[in-house]
C-alpha positions in Angstrom: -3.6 -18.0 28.5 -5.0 -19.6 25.0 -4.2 -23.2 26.1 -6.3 -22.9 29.1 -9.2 -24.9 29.1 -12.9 -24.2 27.4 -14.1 -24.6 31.4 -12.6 -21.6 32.1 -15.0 -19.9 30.8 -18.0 -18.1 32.7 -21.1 -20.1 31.4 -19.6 -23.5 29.9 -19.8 -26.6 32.5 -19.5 -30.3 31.5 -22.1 -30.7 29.1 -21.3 -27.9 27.5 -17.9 -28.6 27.3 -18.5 -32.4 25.7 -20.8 -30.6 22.8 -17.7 -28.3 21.6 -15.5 -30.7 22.0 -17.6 -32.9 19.2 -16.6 -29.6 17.5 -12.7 -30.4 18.2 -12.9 -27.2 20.2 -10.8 -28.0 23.5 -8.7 -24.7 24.6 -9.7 -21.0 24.3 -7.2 -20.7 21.1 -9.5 -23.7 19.5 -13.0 -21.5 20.6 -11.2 -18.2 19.3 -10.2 -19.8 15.5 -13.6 -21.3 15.3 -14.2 -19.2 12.7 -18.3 -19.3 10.6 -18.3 -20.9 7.5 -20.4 -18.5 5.9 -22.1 -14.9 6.7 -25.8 -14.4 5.8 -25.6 -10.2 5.3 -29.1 -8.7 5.2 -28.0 -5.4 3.7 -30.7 -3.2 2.0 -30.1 -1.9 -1.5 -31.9 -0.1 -3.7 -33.8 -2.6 -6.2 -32.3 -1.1 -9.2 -28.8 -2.6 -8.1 -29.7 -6.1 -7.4 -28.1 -8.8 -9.0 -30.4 -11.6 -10.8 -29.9 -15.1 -8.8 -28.0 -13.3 -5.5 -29.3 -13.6 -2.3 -30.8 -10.8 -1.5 -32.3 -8.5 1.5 -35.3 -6.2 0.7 -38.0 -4.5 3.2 -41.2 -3.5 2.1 -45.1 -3.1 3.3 -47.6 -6.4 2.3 -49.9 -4.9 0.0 -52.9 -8.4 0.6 -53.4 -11.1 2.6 -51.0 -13.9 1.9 -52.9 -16.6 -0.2 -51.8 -20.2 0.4 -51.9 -23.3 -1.7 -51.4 -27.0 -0.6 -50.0 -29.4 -3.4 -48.8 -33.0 -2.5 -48.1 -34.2 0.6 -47.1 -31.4 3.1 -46.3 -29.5 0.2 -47.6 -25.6 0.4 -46.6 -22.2 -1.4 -47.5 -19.1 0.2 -47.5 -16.1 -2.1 -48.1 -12.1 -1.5 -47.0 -8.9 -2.9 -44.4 -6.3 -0.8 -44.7 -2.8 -2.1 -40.7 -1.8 -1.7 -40.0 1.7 -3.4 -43.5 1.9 -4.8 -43.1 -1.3 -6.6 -44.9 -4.2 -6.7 -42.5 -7.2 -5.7 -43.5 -11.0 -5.6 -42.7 -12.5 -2.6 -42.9 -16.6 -2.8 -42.2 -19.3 0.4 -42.1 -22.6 0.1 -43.8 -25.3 2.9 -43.9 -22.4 5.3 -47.5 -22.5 5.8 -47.4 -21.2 9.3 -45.9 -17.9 7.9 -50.0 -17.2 7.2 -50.2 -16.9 10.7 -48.0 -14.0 11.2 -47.7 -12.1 8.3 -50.8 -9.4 7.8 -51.7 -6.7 5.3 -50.1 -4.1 6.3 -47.5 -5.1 8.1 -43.3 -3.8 7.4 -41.6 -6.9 6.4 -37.7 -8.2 5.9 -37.4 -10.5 3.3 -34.1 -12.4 2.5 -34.1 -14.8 -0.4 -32.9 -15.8 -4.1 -33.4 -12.3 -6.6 -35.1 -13.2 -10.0 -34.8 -9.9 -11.6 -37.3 -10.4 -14.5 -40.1 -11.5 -12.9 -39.7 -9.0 -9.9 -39.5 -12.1 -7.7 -38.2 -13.1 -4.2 -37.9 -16.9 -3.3 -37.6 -15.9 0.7 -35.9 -18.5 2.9 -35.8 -15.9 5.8 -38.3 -13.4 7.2 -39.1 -11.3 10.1 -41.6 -9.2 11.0 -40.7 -5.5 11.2 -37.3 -3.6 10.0 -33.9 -4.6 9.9 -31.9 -4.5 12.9 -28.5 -2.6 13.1 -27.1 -5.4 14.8 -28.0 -8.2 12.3 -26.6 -6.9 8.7 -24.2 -9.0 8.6 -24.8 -12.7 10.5 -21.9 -15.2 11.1 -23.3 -18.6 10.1 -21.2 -21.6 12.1 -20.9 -25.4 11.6 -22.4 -26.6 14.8 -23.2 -29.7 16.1 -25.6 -32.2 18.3 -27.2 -29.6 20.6 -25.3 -26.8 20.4 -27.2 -23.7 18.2 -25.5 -20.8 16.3 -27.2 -18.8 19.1 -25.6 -20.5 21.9 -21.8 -20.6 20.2 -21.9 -16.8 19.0 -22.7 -16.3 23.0 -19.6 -18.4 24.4 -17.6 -16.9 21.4 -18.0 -13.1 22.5 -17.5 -14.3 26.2 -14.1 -15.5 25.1 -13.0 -12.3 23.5 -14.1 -10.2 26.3 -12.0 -12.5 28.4 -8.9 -13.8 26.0 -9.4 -11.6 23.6 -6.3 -9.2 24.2 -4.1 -12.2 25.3 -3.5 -13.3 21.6 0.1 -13.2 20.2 0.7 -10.9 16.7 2.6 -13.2 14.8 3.2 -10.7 12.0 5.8 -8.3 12.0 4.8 -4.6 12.3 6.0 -3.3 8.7 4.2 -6.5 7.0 1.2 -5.0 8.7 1.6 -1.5 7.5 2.7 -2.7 4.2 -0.1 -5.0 3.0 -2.7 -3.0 5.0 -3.7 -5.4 7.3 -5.1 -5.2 10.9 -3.7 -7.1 14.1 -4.4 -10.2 15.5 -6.8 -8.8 18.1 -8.7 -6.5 15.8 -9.2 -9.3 12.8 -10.1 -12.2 15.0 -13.0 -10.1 17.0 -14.2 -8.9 12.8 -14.5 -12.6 12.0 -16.9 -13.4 14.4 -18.6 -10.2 15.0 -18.1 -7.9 11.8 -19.2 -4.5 12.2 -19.7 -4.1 8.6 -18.3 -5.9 4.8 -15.1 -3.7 4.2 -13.8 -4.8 7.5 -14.6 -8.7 7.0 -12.8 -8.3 3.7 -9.7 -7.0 5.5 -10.1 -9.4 8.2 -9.8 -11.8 5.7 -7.5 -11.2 3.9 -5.4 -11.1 7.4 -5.9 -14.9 7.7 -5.6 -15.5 4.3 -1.7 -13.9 3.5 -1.2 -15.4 7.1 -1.9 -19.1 6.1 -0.6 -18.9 3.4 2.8 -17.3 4.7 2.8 -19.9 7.4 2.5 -23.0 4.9 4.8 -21.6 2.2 7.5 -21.0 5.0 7.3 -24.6 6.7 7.5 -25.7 2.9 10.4 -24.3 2.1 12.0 -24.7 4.9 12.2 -28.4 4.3 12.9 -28.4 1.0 16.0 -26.3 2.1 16.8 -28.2 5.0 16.4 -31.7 2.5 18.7 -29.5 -0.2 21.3 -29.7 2.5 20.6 -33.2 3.8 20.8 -34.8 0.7 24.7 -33.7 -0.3 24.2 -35.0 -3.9 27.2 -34.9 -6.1 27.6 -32.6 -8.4 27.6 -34.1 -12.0 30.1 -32.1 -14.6 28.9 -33.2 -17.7 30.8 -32.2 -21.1 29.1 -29.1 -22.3 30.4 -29.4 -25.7 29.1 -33.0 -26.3 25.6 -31.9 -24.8 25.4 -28.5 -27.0 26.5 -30.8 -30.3 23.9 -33.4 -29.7 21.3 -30.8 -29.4 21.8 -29.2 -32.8 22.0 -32.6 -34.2 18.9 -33.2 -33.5 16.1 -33.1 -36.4 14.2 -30.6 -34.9 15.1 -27.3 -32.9 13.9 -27.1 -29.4 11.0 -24.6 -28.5 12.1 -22.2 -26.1 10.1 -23.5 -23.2 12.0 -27.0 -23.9 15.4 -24.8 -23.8 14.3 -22.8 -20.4 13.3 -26.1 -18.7 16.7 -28.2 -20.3 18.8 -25.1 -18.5 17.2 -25.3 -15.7 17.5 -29.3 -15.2 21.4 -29.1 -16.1 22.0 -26.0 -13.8 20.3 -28.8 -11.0 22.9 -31.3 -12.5 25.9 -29.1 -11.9 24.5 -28.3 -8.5 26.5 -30.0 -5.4 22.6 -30.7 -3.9 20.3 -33.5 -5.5 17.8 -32.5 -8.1 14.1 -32.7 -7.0 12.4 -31.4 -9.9 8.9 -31.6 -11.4 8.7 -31.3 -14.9 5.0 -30.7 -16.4 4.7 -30.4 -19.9 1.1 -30.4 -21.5 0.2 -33.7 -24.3 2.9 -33.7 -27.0 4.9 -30.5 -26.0 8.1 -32.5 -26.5 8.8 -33.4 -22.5 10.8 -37.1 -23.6 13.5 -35.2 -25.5 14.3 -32.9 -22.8 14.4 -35.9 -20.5 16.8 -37.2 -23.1 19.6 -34.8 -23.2 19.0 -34.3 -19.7 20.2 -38.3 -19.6 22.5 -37.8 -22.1 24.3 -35.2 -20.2 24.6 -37.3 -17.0 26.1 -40.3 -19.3 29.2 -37.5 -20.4 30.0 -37.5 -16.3 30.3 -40.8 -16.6 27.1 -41.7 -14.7 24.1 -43.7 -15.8 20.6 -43.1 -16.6 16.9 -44.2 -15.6 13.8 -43.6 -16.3 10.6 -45.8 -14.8 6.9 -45.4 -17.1 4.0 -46.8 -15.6 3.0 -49.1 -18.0 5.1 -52.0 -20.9 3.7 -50.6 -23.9 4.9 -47.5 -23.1 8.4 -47.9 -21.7 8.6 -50.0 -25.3 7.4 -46.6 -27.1 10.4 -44.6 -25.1 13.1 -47.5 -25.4 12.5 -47.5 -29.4 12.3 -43.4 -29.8 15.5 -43.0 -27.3 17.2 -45.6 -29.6 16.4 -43.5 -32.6 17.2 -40.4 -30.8 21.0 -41.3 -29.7 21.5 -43.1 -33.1 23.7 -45.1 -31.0 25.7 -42.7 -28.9 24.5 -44.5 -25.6 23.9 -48.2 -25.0 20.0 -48.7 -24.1 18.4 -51.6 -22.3 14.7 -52.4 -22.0 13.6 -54.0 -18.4 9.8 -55.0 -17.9 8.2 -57.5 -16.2 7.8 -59.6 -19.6 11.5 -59.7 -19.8 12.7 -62.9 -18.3 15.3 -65.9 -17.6 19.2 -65.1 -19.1 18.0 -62.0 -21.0 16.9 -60.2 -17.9 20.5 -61.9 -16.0 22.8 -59.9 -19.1 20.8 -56.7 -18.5 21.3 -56.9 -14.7 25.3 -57.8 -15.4 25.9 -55.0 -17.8 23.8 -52.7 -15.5 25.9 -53.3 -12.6 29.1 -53.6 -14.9 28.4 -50.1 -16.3 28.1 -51.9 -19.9 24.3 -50.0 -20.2 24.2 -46.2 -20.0 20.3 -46.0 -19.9 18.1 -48.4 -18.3 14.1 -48.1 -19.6 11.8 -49.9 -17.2 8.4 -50.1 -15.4 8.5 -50.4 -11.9 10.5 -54.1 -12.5 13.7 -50.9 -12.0 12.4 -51.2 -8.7 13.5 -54.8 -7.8 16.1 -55.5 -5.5 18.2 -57.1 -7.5 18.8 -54.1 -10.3 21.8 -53.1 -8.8 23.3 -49.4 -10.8 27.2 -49.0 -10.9 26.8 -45.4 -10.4 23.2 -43.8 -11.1 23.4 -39.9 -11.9 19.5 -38.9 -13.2 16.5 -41.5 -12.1 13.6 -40.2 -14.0 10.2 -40.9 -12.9 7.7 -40.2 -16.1 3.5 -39.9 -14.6 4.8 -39.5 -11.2 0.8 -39.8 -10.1 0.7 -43.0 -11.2 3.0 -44.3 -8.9 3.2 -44.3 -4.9 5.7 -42.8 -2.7 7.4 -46.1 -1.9 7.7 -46.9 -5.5 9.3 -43.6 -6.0 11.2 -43.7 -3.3 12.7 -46.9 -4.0 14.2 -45.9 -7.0 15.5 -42.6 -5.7 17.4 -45.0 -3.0 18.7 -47.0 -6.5 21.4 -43.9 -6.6 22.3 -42.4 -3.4 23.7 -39.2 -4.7 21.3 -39.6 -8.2 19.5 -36.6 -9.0 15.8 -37.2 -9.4 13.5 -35.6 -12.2 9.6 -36.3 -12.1 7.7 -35.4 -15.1 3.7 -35.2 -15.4 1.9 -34.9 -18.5 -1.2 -33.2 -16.8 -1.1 -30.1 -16.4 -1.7 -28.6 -13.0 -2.8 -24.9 -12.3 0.0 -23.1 -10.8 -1.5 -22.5 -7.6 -1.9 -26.0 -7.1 1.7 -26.9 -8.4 2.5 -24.5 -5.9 1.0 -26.0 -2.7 1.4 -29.8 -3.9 4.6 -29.5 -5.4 5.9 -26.8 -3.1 8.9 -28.9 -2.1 10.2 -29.4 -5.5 11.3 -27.1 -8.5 8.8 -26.8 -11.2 10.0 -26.6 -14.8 7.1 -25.8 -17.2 7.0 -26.8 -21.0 3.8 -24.7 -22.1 4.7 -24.3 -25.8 3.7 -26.9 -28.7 6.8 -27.9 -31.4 6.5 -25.9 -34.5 4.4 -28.0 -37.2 1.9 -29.3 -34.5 -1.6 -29.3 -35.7 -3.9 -28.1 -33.2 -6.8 -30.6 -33.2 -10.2 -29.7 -34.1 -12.8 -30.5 -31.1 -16.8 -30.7 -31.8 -19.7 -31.0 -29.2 -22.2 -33.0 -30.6 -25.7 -34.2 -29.4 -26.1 -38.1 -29.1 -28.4 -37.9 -32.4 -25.4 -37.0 -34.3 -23.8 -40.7 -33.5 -24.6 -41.9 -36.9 -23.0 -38.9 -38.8 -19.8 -39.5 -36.7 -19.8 -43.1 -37.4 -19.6 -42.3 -41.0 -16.7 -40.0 -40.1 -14.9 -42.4 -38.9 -15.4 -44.6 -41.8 -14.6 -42.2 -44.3 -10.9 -41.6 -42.5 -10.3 -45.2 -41.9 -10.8 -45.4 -45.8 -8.2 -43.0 -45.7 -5.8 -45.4 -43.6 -6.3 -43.0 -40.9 -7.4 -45.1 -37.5 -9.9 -44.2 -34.5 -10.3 -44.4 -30.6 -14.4 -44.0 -29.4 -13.7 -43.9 -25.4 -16.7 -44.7 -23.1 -16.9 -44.1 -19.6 -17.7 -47.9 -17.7 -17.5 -51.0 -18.7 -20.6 -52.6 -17.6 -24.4 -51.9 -17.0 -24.9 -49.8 -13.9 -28.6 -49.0 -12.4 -27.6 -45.8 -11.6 -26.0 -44.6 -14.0 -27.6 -45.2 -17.5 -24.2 -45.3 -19.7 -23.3 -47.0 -22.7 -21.0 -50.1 -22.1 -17.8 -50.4 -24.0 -18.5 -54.1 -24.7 -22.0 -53.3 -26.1 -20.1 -50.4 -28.4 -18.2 -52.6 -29.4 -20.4 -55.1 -30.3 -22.8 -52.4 -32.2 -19.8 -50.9 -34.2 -18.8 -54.7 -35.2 -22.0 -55.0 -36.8 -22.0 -51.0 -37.9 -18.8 -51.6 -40.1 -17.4 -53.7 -42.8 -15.8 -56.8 -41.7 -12.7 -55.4 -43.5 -12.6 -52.6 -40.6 -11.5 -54.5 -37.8 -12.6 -53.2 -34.2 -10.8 -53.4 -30.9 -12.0 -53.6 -27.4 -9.9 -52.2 -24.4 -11.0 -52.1 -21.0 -9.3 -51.6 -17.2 -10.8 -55.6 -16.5 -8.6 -57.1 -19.5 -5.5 -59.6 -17.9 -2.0 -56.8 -18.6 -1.1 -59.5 -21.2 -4.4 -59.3 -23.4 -4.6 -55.2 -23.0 -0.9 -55.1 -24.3 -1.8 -57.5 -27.2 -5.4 -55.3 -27.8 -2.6 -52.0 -28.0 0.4 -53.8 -30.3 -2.6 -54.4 -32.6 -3.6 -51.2 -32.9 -0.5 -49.4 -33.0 0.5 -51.6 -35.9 -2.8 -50.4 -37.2 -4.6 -54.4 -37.7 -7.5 -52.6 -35.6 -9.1 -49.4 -37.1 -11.1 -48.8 -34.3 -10.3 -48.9 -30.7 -13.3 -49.1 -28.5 -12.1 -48.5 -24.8 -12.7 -47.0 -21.1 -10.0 -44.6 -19.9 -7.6 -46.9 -19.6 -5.6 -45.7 -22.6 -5.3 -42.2 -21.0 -1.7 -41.5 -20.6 1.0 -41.6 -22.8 1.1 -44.0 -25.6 2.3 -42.8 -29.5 -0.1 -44.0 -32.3 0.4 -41.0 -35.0 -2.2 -42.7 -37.5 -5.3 -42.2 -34.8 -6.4 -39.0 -35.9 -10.0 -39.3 -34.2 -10.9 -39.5 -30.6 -14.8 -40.0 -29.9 -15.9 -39.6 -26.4 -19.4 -41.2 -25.5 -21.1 -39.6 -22.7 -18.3 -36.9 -22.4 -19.9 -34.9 -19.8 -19.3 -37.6 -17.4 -15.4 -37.0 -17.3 -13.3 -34.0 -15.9 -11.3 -31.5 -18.2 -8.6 -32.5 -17.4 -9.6 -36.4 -18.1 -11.1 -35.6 -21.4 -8.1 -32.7 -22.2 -5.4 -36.3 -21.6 -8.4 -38.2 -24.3 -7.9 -35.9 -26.4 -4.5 -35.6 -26.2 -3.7 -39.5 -27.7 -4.9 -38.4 -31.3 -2.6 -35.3 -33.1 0.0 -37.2 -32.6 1.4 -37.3 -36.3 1.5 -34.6 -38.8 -2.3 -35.5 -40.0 -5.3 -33.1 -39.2 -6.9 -34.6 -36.4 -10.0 -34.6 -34.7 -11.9 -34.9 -31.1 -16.0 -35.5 -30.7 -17.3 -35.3 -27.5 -21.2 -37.1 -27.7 -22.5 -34.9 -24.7 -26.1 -34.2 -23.1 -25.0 -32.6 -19.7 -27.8 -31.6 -18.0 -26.5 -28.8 -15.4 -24.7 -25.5 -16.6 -21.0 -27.1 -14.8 -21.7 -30.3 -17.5 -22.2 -27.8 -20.5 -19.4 -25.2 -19.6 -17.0 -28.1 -19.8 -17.7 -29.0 -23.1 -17.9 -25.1 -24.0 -14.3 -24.9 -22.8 -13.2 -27.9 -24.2 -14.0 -26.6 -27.9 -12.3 -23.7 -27.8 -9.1 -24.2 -26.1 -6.3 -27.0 -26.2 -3.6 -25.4 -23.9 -4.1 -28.1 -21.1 -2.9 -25.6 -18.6 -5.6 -23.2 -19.2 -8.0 -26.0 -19.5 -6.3 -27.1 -15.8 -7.3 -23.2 -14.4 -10.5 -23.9 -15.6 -11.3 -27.3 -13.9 -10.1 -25.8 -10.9 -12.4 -23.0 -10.7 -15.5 -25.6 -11.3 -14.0 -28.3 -9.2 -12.0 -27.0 -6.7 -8.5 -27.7 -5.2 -9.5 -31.0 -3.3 -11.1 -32.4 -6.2 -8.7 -31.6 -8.3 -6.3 -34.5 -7.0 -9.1 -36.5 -5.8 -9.8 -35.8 -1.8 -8.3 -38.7 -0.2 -4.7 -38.2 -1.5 -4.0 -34.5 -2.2 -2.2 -33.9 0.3 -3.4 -30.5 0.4 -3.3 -28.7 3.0 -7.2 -28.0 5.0 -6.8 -23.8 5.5 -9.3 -22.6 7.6 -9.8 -19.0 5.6 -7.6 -18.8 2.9 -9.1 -20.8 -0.2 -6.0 -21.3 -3.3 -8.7 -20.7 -6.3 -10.4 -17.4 -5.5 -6.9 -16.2 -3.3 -4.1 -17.3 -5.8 -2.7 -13.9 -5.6 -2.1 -14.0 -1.9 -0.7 -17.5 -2.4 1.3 -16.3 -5.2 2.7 -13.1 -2.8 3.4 -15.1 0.2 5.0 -17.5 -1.9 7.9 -14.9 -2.8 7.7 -13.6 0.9 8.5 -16.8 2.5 11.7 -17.4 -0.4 12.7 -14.2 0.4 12.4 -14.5 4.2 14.9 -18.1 3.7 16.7 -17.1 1.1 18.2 -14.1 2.5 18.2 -15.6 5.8 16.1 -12.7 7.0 13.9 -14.8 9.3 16.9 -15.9 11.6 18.4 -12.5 11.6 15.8 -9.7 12.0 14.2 -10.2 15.6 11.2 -9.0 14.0 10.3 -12.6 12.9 11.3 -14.4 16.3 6.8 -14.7 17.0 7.1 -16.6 13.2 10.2 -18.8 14.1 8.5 -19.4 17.7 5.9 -20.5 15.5 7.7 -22.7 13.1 9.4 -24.7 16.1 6.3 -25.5 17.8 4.5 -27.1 14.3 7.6 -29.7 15.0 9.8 -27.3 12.1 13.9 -27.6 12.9 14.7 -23.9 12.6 18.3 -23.1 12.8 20.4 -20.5 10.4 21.2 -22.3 7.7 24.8 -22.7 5.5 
């Protein structure tokens, strides 16, 4: 059996028992999944088809004596020529002087190492005398630790599939086998670890990788079906005349993203289940006016409406562009933290009395004593930036309210996929008609002056600027210019008639909110600040964003920078003052002039970051696969994705007794698996 014991095995006693389980490797089914991290493959090809920078395999006869040379301290290189098809190739190591010792003219070496095509040129990091074995083409590289070697693992590994190797359960049913052309459980665990060749580690792989993925998409939706039927929301019948007449009043007509994602958030209205919907809309795609006749629509069924912003300054923004919106269809109340004494008592009053259709808050909404006569849509604007309890709390506001998150950054779809996979996602990816896309330069830190003037020239205009730098003060480290000495070097720079700002995350709430009134009123030209004016706020006469030392911040950071100027109907611009140093730093800024569709910028910080990164490690939330990987496999994400729909949907899973190894499954990961309504 696979919970047996690591003991069990012929050849591991106590000690070696307490080095795997350092590993977390405790039962037979922990040593069989212990799967290599990587595979060194020492394949020969002919020189003309290797790649420039790969790691390579070559084996050749040393035309001369090695020569080495010694150069600081226990510093050496040892360099000699291999003759490999008749041609002369380089062959270079690094502080492996004893390699003198057993490498002779003469002699048929195996070289593995870093290819540099145009100089002929192997950097070796492995050698060994004599040819390549048959046995060693392809070499499973583990993460070991304390005492225990690669060696010693790959030798209690191939004891255990001699022994248990049979004994494994198939989880997958037979036709999704034959379907997607993948081998059994037996057959793709024993090519993980010992892989007769590349063609059948890539179909061993692709094995775990649909299977993980399968396994995680169906505990996913499970939940979210089995929270759809928990949470008996009521359904809302809002008056679709009213809602269809207040959309063509508006000034504008909506894109057809903005219509797609509206149908699908009153469809979720109608719906007898609570809503649980993401919706992410990139910078300025028009995401508050959906939210709008989404609340407007709740207030015909006689229900009332929320939405909680993270910050004052910008619940103010929505409260005063809601209140030109409904041109006073609805009654709107604003409720911060700054609003106080017998103003805040009415609002509370007329909240609970039902005298206030919409209430626009930050998290003050969240206070025990805002009591709602009857909530119908809580809306929760850059979800991120609050925590689960915050959100939570105002979902519990409304007990039957339908709940609507929306994110202006952009996340790949494979990631909204995993992270999100409990909720719907609604996507806005299509900027209103008369949007001027916004002109993005990379410029070298000589060019400061010439941008300084830039500025000048559009302030003479009336036009207004933001220069964003990364910290606020001096760091060893890190040798980055200081917002307060910007802002002390463009006071002197400018006229005293251009009137400078500084902004920065150490400011008391009260003076940063003063700092941004100023500037949106336009009494400061120039706003010199960190990042903390990232999300959200409306100030149509900034037209240019400088970023100082750009190559410091993500894409998706610098794509939300950007995203604050363009605001208007003026041409505006971004500079990003760059010198990145590694090819990541300078593809970044490559990318960032010539694209601002944040959701292809998203794809693209994902493939130089990665998924963990990409929400910051510590709270992701994303789930640690042990093969699959979501960047490079988003197809079989995206595939077992509408598997494990189908498989719930249609109720397939309960029915066919194909699946009962996958429900088995499912119930033991702690998953409440019953048919359901």
């Amino acid at each position: 059996m696979l919970s047996e014991p690591i003991t069990n095995l012929k050849g591991v006693g106590e000690k070696v028992q307490e080095e795997l389980e350092v590993m977390h490797i405790h039962t037979m089914e922990d040593l069989l999944y212990y799967f290599p991290y990587r595979y060194d493959v020492f394949e020969l090809k002919p020189l003309s088809e290797l790649i420039h920078e790969d790691k390579v395999t070559i084996m050749g006869r040393v035309a001369h004596e090695p020569s080495l040379t010694f150069f600081g301290r226990k510093k050496s290189r040892l360099f000699f020529n291999v003759m490999v098809e008749h041609v002369a190739v380089k062959a270079v190591m690094f502080n492996r002087a004893f390699a003198k010792k057993h490498i002779n003219q003469g002699d048929l070496v195996t070289l593995t190492g870093k290819w540099d095509a145009h100089r002929l040129q192997i950097t070796v990091d492995q050698y060994k005398v004599g040819p390549v074995n048959a046995d060693d083409k392809i070499k499973p590289i583990y993460s070991v630790k304390g005492k225990m070697t690669n060696y010693r693992l790959r030798k209690i590994i191939k004891q255990a599939i001699a022994d248990y190797g049979d004994d494994v359960d198939e989880r997958l049913p037979e036709h999704i086998l034959i379907d997607y052309k993948l081998p059994n459980l037996t057959e793709a665990l024993k090519t993980m670890h010992f892989p007769p060749n590349r063609i059948a580690l890539k179909h061993a792989r692709r094995r775990f990788t649909y299977e993980e993925f399968l396994l995680f998409q169906l505990k996913i939706q499970l939940l979210r079906h089995l929270n759809r039927d928990a949470q008996e929301g009521r359904a809302q019948h809002y008056d679709a005349q009213k809602v269809q007449q207040f959309v063509q009043n508006l000034p504008f007509q909506l894109t057809n993203a903005q219509q797609k994602s509206l149908n699908q958030i009153l469809s979720d209205l109608k719906a007898p289940y609570r809503m649980n919907r993401l919706l992410q809309g990139d910078v300025g795609s028009g995401k508050t006016v959906v939210a709008a006749i989404s609340l407007y629509a709740s207030i015909t069924a006689k229900r009332q409406g929320a939405l909680m912003v993270p910050t004052e300054i910008l619940a103010e923004q929505h409260y005063q562009s809601l209140k030109s919106l409904f041109n006073g269809r609805v009654t709107i109340a604003l409720l911060t933290g700054s609003v106080k004494g017998k103003k805040r008592e009415a609002i509370l009053s007329a909240v609970q009395n039902h005298d206030i259709d919409i209430v626009i808050g930050t998290h003050a909404l969240i206070q025990d004593d805002v009591v709602f006569h009857n909530l119908g849509l809580a809306i929760i604007d850059e979800q991120h930036r609050f925590g689960v309890k915050q959100r939570r709390l105002l979902k519990e506001k409304g007990e039957l309210a339908d709940v609507l998150f929306m994110t202006a950054t952009p996340i790949p779809r494979t990631l909204a996929i995993t992270a999100f996979g409990d909720m719907d996602v609604s996507i806005i990816n299509e900027m209103p008609a008369g949007r001027k896309e916004i002109e993005t330069y990379w410029v070298k830190e000589n060019m400061l002056e010439h941008t300084l003037d830039f500025i000048q020239r559009k302030i003479n205009q009336g036009e207004q600027a933001y220069l964003i730098c990364p910290l606020i003060e001096e760091s060893d480290k890190l040798d980055i210019q200081n917002a307060v000495d910007l802002y002390h070097q463009l006071k002197t720079y400018y006229p005293s008639e251009i009137k400078v700002g500084l902004m920065h995350g150490r400011l008391p709430s009260d003076e940063k909110d003063a700092v941004m009134k100023a500037f949106v009123k336009n009494e400061i030209q120039v706003l010199v600040s960190t990042t903390v004016i990232e999300v959200g706020v409306n100030v149509p006469n900034a037209t240019v964003m400088v970023i100082y030392d750009a190559e410091r911040f993500g894409l998706a950071q610098l794509h939300q920078l950007r995203g604050r100027v363009g605001r208007g109907s003026i041409e505006s611009f971004c500079i990003l003052i760059a010198e990145p140093k590694g090819e990541i730093g300078k593809e970044r800024m490559r990318i960032m002039t010539e694209t601002t569709d944040g959701f292809q910028l998203a794809e693209e910080d994902l493939k130089l970051r990665g998924p963990g990164d990409f929400f910051g490690k510590k709270q992701s939330g994303l789930p640690e696969f042990k093969v699959a990987d979501m960047v490079h496999d988003y197809r079989a994400l995206e595939t077992a994705r509408q598997d494990a729909n189908q498989l719930i949907e249609h109720q397939i899973i309960f029915k066919n007794p194909e699946y009962k190894a996958l429900l088995h499954y499912l119930e033991s990961e702690g998953i409440f698996t019953k048919p359901l309504d």
